[in-house]
C-alpha positions as CSV (number, residue, x, y, z in Angstrom):
1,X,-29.7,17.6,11.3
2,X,-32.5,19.6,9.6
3,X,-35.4,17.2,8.0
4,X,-33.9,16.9,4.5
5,X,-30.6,15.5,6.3
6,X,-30.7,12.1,4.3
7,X,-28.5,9.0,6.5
8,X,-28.1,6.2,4.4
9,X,-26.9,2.8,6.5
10,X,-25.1,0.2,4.0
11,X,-24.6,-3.0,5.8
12,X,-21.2,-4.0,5.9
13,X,-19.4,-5.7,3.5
14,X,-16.6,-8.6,3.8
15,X,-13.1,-7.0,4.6
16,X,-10.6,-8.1,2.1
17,X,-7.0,-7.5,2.5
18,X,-7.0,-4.8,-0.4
19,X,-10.0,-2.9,1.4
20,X,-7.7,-2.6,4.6
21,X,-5.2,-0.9,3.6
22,X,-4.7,3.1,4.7
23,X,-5.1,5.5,1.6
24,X,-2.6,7.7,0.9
25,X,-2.7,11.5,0.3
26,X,-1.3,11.3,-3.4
27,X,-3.4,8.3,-3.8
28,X,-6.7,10.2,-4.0
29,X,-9.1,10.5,-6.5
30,X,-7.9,14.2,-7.9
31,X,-11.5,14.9,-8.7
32,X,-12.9,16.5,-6.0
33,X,-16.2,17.3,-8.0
34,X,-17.5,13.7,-7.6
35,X,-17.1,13.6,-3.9
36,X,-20.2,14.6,-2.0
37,X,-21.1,17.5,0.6
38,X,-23.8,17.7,2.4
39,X,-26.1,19.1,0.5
40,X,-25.6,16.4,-2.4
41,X,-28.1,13.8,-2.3
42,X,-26.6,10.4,-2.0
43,X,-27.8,8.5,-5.2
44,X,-27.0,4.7,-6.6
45,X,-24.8,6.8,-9.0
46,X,-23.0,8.8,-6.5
47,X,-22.1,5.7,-4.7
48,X,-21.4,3.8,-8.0
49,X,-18.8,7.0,-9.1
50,X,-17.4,6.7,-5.5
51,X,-16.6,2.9,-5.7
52,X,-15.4,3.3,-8.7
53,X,-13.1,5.7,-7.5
54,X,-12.1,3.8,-4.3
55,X,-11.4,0.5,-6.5
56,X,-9.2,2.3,-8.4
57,X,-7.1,3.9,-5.8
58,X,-7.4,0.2,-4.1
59,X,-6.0,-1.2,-7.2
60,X,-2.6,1.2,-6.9
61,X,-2.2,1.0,-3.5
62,X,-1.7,-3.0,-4.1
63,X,0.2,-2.6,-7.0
64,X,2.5,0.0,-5.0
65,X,2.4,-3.1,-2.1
66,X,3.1,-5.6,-4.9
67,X,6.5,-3.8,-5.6
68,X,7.6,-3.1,-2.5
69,X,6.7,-6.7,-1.4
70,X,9.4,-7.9,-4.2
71,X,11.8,-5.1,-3.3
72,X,12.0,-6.4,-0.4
73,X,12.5,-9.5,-1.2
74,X,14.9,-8.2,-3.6
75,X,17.3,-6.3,-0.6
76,X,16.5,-9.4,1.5
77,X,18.8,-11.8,-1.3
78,X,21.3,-8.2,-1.9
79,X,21.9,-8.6,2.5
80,X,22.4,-12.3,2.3
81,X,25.2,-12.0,-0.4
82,X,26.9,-9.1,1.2
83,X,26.6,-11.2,4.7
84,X,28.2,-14.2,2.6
85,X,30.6,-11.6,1.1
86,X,31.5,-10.6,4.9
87,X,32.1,-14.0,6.0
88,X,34.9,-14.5,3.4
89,X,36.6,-11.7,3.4
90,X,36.8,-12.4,7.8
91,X,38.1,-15.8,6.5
92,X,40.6,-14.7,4.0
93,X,41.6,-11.6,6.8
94,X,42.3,-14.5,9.4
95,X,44.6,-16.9,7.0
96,X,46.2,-14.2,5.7
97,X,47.4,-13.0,9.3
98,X,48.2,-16.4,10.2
99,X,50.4,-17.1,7.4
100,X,51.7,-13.7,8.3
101,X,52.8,-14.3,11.6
């Protein structure tokens, strides 16, 4: 680190569920001008453009979780029916081969 290396500490802030969650390759800001190098100096803008950024890919990620949170649910209801379904048919297999024999 040369001495115009600039280290800026931000004290950490309270995890919420949404901040956990593991960004994805396509999820990315496509911008790659805003994001910083080394030589850019880190600036209240910068990191304003950057949250910005991150609460926006934040924000599909847990509309992307929102849907497949209900389409789960969704094949959870389609399993129960065709275990129900099943069920049946085994019942109506069983009196029809008793009446059979």
């Amino acid at each position: 680190f040369g001495s115009s290396s600039l280290i800026v500490v931000l004290p950490p802030a309270p995890l919420r569920l949404r901040e956990t969650a593991p960004l994805l390759s396509a999820q990315r800001p496509a911008s790659r001008s805003a994001m910083s190098t080394p030589e850019q100096a880190v600036t209240p803008e910068l990191i304003q453009q950057h949250q910005r950024e991150l609460d926006a890919c934040l924000g599909e990620v847990e509309e992307a979780a929102k849907k497949a949170k209900e389409a789960s649910a969704q094949a959870l209801d389609v399993a129960e029916k065709c275990r129900a379904v099943e069920e049946e048919t085994k019942r109506m297999i069983a009196e029809f081969q008793a009446k059979a024999s």
